[in-house]
C-alpha positions as CSV (number, residue, x, y, z in Angstrom):
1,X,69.5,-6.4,33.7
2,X,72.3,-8.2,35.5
3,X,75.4,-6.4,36.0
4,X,78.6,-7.6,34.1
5,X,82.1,-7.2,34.9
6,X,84.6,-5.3,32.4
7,X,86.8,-7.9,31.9
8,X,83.4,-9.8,30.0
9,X,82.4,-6.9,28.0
10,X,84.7,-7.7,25.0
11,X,82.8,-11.6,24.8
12,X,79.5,-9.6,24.3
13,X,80.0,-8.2,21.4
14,X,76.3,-6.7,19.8
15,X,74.7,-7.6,23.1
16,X,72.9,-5.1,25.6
17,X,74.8,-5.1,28.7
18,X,74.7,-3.2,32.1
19,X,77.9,-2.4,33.6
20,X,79.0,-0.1,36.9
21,X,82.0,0.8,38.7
22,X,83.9,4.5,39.2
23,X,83.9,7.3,36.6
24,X,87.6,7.6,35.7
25,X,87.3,10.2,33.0
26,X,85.2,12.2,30.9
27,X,85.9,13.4,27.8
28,X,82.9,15.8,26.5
29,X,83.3,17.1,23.0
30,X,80.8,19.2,20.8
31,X,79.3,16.0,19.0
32,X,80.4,13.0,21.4
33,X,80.7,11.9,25.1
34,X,83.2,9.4,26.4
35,X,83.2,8.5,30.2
36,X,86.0,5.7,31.1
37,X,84.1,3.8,34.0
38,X,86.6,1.1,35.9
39,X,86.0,-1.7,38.2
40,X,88.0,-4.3,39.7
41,X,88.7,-6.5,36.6
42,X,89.3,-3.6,34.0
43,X,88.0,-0.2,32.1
44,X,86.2,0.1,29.2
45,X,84.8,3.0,27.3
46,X,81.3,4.3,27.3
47,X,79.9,6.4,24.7
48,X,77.4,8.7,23.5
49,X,76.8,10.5,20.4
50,X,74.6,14.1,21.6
51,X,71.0,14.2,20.3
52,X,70.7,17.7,20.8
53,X,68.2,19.8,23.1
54,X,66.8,18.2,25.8
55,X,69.2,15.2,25.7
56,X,68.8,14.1,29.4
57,X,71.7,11.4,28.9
58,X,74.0,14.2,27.2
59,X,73.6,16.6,30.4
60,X,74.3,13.6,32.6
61,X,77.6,12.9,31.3
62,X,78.3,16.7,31.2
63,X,77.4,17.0,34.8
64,X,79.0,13.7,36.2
65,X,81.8,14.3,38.5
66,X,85.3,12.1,38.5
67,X,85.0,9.1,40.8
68,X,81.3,8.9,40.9
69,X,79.8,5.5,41.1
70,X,78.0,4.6,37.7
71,X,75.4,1.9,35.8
72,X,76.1,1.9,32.6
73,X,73.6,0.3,29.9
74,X,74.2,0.0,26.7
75,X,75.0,-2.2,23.3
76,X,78.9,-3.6,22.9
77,X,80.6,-2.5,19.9
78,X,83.9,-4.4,19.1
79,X,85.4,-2.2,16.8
80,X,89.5,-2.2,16.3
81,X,89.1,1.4,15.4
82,X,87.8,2.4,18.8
83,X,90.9,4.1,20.3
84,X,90.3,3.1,23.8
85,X,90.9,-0.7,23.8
86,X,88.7,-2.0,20.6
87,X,85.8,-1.9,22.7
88,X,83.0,0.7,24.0
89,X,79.7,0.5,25.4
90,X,77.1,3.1,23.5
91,X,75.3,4.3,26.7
92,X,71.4,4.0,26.7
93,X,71.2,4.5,30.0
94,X,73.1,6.3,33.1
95,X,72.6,5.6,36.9
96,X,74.6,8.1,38.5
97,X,73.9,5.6,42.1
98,X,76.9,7.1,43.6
99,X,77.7,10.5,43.0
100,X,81.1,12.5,43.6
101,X,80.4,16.0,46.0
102,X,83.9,16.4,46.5
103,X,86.8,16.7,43.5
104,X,89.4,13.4,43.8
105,X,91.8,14.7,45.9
106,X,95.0,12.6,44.8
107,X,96.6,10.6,42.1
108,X,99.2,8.1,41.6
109,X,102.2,11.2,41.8
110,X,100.9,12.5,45.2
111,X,103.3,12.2,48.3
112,X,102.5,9.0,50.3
113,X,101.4,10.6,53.0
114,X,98.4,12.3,51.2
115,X,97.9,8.8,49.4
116,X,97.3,7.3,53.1
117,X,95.0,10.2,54.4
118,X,92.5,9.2,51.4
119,X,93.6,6.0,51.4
120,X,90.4,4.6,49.9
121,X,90.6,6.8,46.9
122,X,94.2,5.7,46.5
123,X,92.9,2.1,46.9
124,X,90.8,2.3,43.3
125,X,94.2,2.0,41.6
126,X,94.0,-1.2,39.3
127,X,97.9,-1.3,40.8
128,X,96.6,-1.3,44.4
129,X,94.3,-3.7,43.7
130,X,96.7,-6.0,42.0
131,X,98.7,-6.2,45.8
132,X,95.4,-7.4,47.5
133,X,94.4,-10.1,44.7
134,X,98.2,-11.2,45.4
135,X,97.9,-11.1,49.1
136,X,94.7,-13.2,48.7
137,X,96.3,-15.5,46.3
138,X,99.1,-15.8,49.0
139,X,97.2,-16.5,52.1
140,X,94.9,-19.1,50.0
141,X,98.5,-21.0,49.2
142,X,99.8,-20.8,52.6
143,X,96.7,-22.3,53.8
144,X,96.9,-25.0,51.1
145,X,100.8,-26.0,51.4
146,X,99.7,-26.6,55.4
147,X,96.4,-28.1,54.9
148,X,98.2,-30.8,52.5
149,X,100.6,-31.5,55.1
150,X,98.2,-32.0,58.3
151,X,98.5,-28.2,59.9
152,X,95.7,-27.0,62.4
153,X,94.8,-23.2,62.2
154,X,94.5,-21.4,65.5
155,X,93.2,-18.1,66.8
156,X,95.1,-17.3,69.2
157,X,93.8,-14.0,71.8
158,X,94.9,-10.8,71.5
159,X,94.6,-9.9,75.2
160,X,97.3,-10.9,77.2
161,X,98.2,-10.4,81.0
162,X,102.5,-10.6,79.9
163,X,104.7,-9.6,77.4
164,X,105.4,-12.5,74.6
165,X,108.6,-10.2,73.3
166,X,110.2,-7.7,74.3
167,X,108.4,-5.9,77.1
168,X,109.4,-2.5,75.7
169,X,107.1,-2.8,73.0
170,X,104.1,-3.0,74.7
171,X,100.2,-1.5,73.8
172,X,98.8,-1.6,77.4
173,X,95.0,-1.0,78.1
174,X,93.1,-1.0,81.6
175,X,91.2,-4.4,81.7
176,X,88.5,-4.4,84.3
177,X,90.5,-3.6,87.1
178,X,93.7,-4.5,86.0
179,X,95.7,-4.0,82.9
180,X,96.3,-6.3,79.8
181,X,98.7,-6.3,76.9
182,X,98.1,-6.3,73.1
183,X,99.7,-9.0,71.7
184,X,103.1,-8.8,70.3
185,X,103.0,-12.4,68.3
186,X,101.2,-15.8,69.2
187,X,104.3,-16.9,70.2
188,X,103.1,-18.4,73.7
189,X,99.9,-19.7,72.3
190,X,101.1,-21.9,69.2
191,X,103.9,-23.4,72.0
192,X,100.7,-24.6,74.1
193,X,99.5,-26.0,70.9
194,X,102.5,-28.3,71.0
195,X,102.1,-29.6,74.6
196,X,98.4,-30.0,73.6
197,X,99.5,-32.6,70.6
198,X,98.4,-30.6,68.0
199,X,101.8,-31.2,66.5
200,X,101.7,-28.8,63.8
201,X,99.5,-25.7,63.7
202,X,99.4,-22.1,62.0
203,X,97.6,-18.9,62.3
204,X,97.4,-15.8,60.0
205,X,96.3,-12.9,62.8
206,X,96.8,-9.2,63.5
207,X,99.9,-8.6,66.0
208,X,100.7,-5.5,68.0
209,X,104.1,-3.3,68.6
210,X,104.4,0.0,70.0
211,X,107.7,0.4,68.2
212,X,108.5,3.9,67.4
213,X,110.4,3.1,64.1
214,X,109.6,5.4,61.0
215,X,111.3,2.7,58.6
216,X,110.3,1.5,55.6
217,X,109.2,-2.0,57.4
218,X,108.1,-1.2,60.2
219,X,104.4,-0.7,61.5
220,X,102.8,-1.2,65.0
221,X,99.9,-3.2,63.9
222,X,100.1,-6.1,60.8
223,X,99.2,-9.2,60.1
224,X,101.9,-12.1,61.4
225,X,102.1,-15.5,60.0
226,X,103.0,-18.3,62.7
227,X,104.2,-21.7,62.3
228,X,105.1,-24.1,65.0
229,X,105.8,-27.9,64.7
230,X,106.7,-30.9,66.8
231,X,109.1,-33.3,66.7
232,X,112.0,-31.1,65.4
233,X,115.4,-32.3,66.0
234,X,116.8,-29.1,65.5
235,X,116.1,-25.4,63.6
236,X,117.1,-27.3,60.3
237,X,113.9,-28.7,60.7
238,X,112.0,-25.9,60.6
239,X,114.5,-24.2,58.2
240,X,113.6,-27.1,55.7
241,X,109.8,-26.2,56.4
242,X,109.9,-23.0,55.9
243,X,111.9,-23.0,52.4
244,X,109.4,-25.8,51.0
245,X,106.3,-23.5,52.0
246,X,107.4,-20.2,50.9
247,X,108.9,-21.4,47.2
248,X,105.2,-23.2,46.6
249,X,103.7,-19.7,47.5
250,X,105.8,-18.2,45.2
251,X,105.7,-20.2,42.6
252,X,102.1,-20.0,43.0
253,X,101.8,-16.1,42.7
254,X,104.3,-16.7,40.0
255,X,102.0,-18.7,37.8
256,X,98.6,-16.5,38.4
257,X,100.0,-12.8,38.9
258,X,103.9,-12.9,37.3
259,X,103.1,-11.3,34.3
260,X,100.5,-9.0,35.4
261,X,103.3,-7.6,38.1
262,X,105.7,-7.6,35.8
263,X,103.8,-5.5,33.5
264,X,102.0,-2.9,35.9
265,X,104.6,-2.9,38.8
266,X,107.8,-3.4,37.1
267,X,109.0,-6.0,39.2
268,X,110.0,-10.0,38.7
269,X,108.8,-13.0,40.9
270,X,111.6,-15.1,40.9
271,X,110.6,-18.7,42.1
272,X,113.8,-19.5,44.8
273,X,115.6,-23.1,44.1
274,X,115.6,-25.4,46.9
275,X,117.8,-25.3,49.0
276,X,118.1,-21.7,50.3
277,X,122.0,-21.0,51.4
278,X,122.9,-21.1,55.2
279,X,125.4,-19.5,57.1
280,X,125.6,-19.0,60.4
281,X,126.0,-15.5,61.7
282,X,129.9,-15.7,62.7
283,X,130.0,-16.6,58.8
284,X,128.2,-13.9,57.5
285,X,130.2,-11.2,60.2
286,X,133.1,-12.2,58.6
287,X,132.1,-12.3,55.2
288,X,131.2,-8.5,56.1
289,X,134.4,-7.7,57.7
290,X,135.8,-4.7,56.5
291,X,132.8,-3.0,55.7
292,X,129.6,-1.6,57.3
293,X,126.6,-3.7,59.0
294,X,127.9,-5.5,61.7
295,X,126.5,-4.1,65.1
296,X,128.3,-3.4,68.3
297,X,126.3,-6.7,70.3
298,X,127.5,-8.2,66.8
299,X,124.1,-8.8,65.4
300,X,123.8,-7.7,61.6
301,X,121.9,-3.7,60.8
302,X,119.8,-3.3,58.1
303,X,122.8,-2.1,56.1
304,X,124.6,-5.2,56.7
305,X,121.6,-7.4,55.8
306,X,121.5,-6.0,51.8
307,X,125.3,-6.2,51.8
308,X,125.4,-9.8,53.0
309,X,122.5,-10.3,50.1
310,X,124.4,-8.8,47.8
311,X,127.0,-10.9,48.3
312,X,124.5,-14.2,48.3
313,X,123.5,-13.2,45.3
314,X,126.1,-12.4,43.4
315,X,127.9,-15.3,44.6
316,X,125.3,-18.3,44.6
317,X,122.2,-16.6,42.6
318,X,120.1,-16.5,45.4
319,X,117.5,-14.5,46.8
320,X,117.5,-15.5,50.0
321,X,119.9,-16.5,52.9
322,X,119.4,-18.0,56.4
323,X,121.7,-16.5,58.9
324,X,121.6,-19.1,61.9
325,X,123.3,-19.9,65.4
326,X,122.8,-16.3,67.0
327,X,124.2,-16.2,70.2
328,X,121.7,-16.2,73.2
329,X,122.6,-12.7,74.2
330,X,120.3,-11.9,71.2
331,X,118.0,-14.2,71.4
332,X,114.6,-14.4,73.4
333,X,114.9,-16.8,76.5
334,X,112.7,-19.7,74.8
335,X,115.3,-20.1,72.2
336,X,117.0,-23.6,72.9
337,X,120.9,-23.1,73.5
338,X,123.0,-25.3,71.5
339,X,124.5,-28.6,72.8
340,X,128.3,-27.9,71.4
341,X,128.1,-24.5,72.2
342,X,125.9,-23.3,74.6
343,X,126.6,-19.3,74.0
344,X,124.8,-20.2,70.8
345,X,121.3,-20.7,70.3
346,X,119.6,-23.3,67.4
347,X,117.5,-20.1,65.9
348,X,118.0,-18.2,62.6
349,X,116.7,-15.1,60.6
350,X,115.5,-15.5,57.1
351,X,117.1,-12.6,54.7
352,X,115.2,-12.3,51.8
353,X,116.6,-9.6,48.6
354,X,118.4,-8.1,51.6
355,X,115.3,-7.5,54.2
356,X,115.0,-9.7,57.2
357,X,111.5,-11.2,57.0
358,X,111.6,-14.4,59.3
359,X,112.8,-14.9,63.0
360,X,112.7,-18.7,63.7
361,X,114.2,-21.4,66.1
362,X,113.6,-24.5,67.7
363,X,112.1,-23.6,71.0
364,X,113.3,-24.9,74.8
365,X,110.8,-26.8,76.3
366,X,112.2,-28.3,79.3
367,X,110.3,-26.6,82.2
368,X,113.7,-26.1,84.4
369,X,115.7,-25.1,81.7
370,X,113.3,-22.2,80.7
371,X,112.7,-20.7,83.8
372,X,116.6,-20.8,83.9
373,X,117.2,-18.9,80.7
374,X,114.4,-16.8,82.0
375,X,116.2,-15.5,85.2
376,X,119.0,-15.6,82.9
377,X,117.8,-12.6,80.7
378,X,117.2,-10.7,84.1
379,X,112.8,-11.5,83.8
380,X,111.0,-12.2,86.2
381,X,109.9,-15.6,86.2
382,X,105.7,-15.1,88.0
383,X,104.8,-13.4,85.0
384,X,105.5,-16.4,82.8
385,X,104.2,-18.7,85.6
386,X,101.4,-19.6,83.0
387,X,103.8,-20.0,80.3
388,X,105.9,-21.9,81.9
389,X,102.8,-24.3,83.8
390,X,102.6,-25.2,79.8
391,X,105.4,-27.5,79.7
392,X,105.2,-29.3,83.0
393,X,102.9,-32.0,82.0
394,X,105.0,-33.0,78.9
395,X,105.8,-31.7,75.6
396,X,107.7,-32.7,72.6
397,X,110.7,-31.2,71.3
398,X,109.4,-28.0,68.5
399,X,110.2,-24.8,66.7
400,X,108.9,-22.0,64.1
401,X,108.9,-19.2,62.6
402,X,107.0,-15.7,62.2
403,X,106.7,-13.9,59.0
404,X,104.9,-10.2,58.1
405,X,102.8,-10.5,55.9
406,X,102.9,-7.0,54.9
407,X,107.2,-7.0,54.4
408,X,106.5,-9.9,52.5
409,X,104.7,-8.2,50.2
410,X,106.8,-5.5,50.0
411,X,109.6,-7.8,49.5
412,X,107.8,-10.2,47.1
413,X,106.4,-7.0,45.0
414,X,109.5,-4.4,45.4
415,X,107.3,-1.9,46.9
416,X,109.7,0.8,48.3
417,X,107.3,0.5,51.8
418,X,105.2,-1.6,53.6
419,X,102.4,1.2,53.3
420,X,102.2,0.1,50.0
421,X,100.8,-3.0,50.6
422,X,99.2,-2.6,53.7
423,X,95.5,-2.1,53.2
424,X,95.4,0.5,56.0
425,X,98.8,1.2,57.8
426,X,99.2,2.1,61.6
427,X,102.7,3.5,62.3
428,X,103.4,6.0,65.1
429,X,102.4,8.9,63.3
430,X,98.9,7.2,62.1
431,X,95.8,6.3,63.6
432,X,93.4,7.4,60.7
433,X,91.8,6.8,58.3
């Protein structure tokens, strides 16, 4: 008989059904048996009333461990009287497929870290699943908002022979003879895209950092989201972008999942209005003076970035913020430099409930000017020879952005860390599971 899923059991009312997923509980009483067995789309009772000696079904259900991997048969009963939902299944048969050796070692109160050493244990959670339907969801509307509006996706390598960021950051690995670089963002890559006229491309890939943070948003290996286009006139252009795509993902996840987060998560999707507020970053150092968060190199700290949001949103109602016009001291040297001011590059973070989750600007791409800025930032310019070779043959004005996918989440979902929505974290501490 074909499996069914839980969330179809109800809709069968007086029918023989098989169903299968984990053994969540067992509750074995003198006259009855109830076993709670879950999958993906729900949980719904199985029972079994004890037919005395030499009940083979009755010793199974005595015997079966938590977390084993069941097939349940049995005739739906739709009963409001049934505590567990309205609903059981009266088992006829019991396929133990999967059995438990080994007791569950965790549940939803144990420290994180133990969570992530048995991460897929921790991963049966309807609430864990909940993040990976939504980070599904979010990824299918990213692709759509893009596909509607004449984006090419790109797969940029991983293995690189120079540093696309900051060269401190670095994962190197021998590479037949030589040595190679994980890569730190397609950043390079989607800028070649633009001198090969593909005008507007994206691409949803892993990205590496040997950063030895132990924040709550920081990891050394997660999934990036890049977006370059052509044609821009200047980072408002790819400001506008990026505040058009992320309040149709939203609103999106808002329409399939905002109740279902709001009622296992505790948190609210709120769909942003367009525009987002702007301010440039000697705006928002001001706004803060007086108080904590401003650096010494006069870039905003964590601390300053939730004050600053605070203020946004209190203020204007919003959840997000662009700071923009950093000056080039803090900026990488592809950002183009402004034309009134050229201390000040056309760039901008993206502060979203307080987080930074966007770096964007509108990228040089005049040849001379780049190797410039280059030997500007102290670099040397040979090993972006093949960077640089990109924009000698002619290339069109363009910017992006990047965006985390897993801070997103976190953001989106008001997960205290980005372990909790990463389906297997890497941090400096963490190679396993």
């Amino acid at each position: 008989m074909q499996r069914i899923p839980m969330s179809q059991v109800r809709s069968r009312s007086g029918e023989i059904v098989t169903i299968a997923g984990f053994v969540k509980s067992v509750r074995d009483q003198k006259r009855m048996q109830f076993v709670v067995v879950e999958d993906k789309s729900g949980a719904v009772q199985v029972s079994h009333e004890r037919a005395g000696e030499g009940d083979a079904l009755a010793a199974a259900i005595s015997s079966m461990p938590l977390g084993s991997a069941v097939a349940v048969t049995g005739e739906v009963v739709v009963d409001p009287r049934i505590r567990f939902g309205g609903v059981e299944v009266r088992a006829r048969s019991i396929d133990v497929a999967g059995p438990a050796t080994a007791a569950i070692p965790i549940d939803a109160e144990s420290a994180p870290e133990l969570r992530m050493d048995f991460r897929w244990v921790d991963l049966r959670r309807s609430e864990s699943r909940l993040v990976f339907e939504i980070q599904t969801a979010a990824e299918h509307a990213m692709r759509t908002f893009w596909m509607e509006r004449g984006f090419i996706e790109i797969h940029s390598p991983k293995l690189m022979a120079a540093a696309s960021e900051s060269g401190a950051e670095l994962f190197k690995l021998p590479y037949f003879g030589g040595e190679a670089t994980l890569a730190q963002s397609p950043q390079f890559y989607k800028q070649m895209a633009m001198a090969a006229g593909f005008e507007r491309v994206f691409e949803i890939g892993p990205v590496f950092r040997a950063n030895p943070s132990f924040t709550s948003r920081h990891d050394t290996e997660f999934t990036s989201v890049d977006v370059e286009i052509a044609w821009t006139r200047s980072h408002e252009d790819v400001m506008h972008l990026e505040e058009e795509w992320l309040a149709f993902v939203i609103g999106e996840i808002a329409a399939q999942f905002g109740q279902r987060v709001r009622e296992m998560l505790g948190a609210e999707i709120r769909v942003p209005e367009l525009p987002f507020p702007r301010m440039t970053l000697a705006e928002a150092t001001s706004v803060l003076a007086g108080g904590p968060g401003v650096r010494e190199d006069g870039d905003l700290d964590p601390e300053g970035e939730r004050r600053l949001a605070e203020i946004v949103r209190r203020e204007r109602g919003h959840d997000f913020v662009f700071v923009t016009d950093y000056p080039a001291a803090l900026r990488p040297f592809y950002h183009m430099r402004s034309a009134a001011d050229p201390a000040l590059t056309r760039s901008f973070d993206l502060l979203w409930k307080g987080v930074e989750v966007t770096s964007g600007a509108q990228r040089e791409h005049r040849p001379e000017r780049l190797v410039a800025q280059i030997r500007e930032k102290g670099l040397a310019v040979e090993p972006l020879a093949d960077y640089v070779e990109f924009f000698r043959y002619g290339c069109p004005p363009h910017g992006g952005y990047g965006f985390g996918l897993s801070r997103m989440l976190m953001v989106l979902l008001d997960r205290p860390n980005v372990r909790e929505v990463t389906y297997l974290f890497r941090g400096p501490g963490r190679l396993r599971p």
